[in-house]
N, C-alpha and C positions, 0 to 999 in steps of 0.2 A: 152959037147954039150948042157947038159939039161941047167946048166947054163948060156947058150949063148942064149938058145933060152928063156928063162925066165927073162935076163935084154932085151932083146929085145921089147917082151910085155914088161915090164912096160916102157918102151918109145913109145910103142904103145899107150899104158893105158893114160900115162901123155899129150902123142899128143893131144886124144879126150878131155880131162878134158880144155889144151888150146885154144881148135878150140870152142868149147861148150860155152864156158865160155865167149870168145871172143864175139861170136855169140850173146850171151842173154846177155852183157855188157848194152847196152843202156836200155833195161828194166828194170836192176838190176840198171841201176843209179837212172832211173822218180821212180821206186815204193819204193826206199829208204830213198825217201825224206821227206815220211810223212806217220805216223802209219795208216791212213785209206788205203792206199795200198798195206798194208804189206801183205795181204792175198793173194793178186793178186802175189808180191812178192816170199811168197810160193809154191805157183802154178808155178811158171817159176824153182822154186830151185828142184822140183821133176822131172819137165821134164828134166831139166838140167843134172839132175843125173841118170836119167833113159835113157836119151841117151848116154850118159858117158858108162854107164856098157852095155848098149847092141853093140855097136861100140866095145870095149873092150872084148867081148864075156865074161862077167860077168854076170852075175843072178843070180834074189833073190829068195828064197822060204820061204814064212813068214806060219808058222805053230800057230793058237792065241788056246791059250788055254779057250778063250770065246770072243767071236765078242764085239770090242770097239764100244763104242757111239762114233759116229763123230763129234756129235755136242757138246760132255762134254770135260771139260778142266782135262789135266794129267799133273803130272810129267812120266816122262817115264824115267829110269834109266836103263842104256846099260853099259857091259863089255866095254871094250875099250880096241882093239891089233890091228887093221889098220886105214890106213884114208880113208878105203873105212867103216868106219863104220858110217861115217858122211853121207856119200850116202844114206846108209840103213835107218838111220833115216831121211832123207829127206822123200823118197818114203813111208817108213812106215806112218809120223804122219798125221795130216790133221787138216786142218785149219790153223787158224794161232798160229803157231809154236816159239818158238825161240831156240836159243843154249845157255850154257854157257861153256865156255872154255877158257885156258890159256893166259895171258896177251899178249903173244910172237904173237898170232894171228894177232893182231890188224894191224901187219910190213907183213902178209900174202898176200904174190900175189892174190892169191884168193879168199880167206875167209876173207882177211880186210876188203873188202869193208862190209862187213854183222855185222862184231865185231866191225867196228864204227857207225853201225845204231842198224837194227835189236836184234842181237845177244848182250851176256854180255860178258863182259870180268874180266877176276878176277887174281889179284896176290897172286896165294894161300899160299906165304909167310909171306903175309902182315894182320894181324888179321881185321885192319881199311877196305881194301879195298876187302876180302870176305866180312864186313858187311854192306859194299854199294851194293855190285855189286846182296846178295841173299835180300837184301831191294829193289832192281830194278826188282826182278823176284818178288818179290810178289806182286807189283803194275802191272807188268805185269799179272799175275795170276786172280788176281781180274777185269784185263780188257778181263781175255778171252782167253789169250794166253797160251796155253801148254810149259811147257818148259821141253828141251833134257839137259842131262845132262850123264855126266859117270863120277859116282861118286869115281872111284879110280884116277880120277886127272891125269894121266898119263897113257903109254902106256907102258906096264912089259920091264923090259931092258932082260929079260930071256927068251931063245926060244929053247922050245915051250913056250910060255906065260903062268903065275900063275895068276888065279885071284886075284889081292893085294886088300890090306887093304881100305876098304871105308870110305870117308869123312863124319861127321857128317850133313853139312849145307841141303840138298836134303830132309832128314829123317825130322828134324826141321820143316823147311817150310811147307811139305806134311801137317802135324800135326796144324803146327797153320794158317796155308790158309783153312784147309781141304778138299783139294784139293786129289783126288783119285789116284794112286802110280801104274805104269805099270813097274814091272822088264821085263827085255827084254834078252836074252840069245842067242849072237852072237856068233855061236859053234863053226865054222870052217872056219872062214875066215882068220885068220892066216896061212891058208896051202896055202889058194890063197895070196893072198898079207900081210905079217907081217909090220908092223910098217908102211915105206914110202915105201918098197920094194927095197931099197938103195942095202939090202946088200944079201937078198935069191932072188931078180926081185919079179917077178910075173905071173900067171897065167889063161888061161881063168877056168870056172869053174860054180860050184853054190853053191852061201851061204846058211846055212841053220839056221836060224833065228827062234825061239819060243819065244814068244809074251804070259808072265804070265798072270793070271787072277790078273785085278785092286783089289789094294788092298785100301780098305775103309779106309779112317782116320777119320773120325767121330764120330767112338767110343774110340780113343787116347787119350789119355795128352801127353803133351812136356814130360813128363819126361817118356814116353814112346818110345822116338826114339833112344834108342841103342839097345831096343828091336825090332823096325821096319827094323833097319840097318842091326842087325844081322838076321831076317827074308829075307830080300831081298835077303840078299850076298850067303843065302844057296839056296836059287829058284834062282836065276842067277849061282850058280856054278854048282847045281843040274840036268846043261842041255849043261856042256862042254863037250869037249872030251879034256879027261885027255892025 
């Protein structure tokens, strides 16, 4: 029964994300057509997801371990175990934003439209096209743009979720943009919705989200970010539930 009533929600879940989506389609066409709109762009993508999860009976609880500047440019690096994490970082960042994520996006019902504008996309197989795609986030960086990012690349195939091994490129960039580093600690959204929800559904609920203190790159060299990687990975595991 619980599992009947948990693939239910997430056809619930996925209903709102359709109707939503539908809904702010014409927006999300005009504000995608040109970078001076992308902010207005942003602003329609947290409404968007903030109606999503309250229609869904989802909600967020973001605990910061020190109040962000709104107006300063992050990387922000999040675990990654659902596609409601995409959500969280909508609502969480501010201003203009972008994502970087998997090439497969780009064929997304929903998310294409933003990974052939907005958003990056990267074949993390291909050495050539990670060094375009974190050469496109730094030109974005230096225009202003925060970029989201989860730097283990993937969603854990093991449930309960292990936080896996993280990418080098996120640590790199921080370092040579000098650009200030927000680890992010998505604890328990996996009990609410795991991966797509395909195979446990999903649930109403609340995420419980902590938001590390920025970490400064200004005092780094490059040959310092396997030390910043491995700093991150233990403050973002440092706040899971094992």
């Amino acid at each position: 029964m619980i599992k009947l009533l948990r693939q239910f929600h997430r056809f619930w879940y996925l209903f709102w994300i359709i109707f939503f989506f539908a809904l702010f389609y014409p927006l999300y066409y005009i504000t995608s057509r040109s970078e001076k709109y992308y902010g207005i762009l942003n602003v329609c993508r947290k409404l968007n997801s903030f109606l999503c999860s309250c229609f869904s009976g989802v909600f967020f609880s973001f605990k910061y371990e020190e109040q962000l500047d709104h107006k300063q440019t992050y990387i922000y690096c999040a675990n990654h175990s659902s596609n409601l994490d995409i959500m969280i970082m909508c609502i969480m960042a501010h201003g203009k934003f972008h994502f970087m994520g998997k090439d497969e996006l780009l064929n997304h019902p929903v998310l294409g439209i933003f990974f052939k504008t907005i958003d990056i996309s990267v074949n993390r197989d291909s050495k050539i096209s990670a060094f375009r795609a974190f050469k496109k986030a730094g030109e974005n960086l230096e225009k202003g743009m925060s970029l989201i990012i989860f730097p283990e690349g993937k969603i854990d195939v093991h449930y309960p979720p292990k936080l896996g091994e993280f990418k080098n490129g996120p640590f790199r960039l921080a370092i040579d943009k000098n650009i200030s580093l927000v680890p992010v600690s998505i604890t328990n959204v996996w009990k609410i919705n795991w991966d797509d929800g395909s195979q446990y559904g999903s649930k109403p609920g609340i995420c419980d989200i902590y938001v590390h203190k920025p970490i400064n790159t200004a005092v780094l060299a490059i040959d310092d970010a396997d030390v910043l990687k491995e700093q991150v990975f233990k403050l973002i595991d440092s706040k899971l539930i094992k």
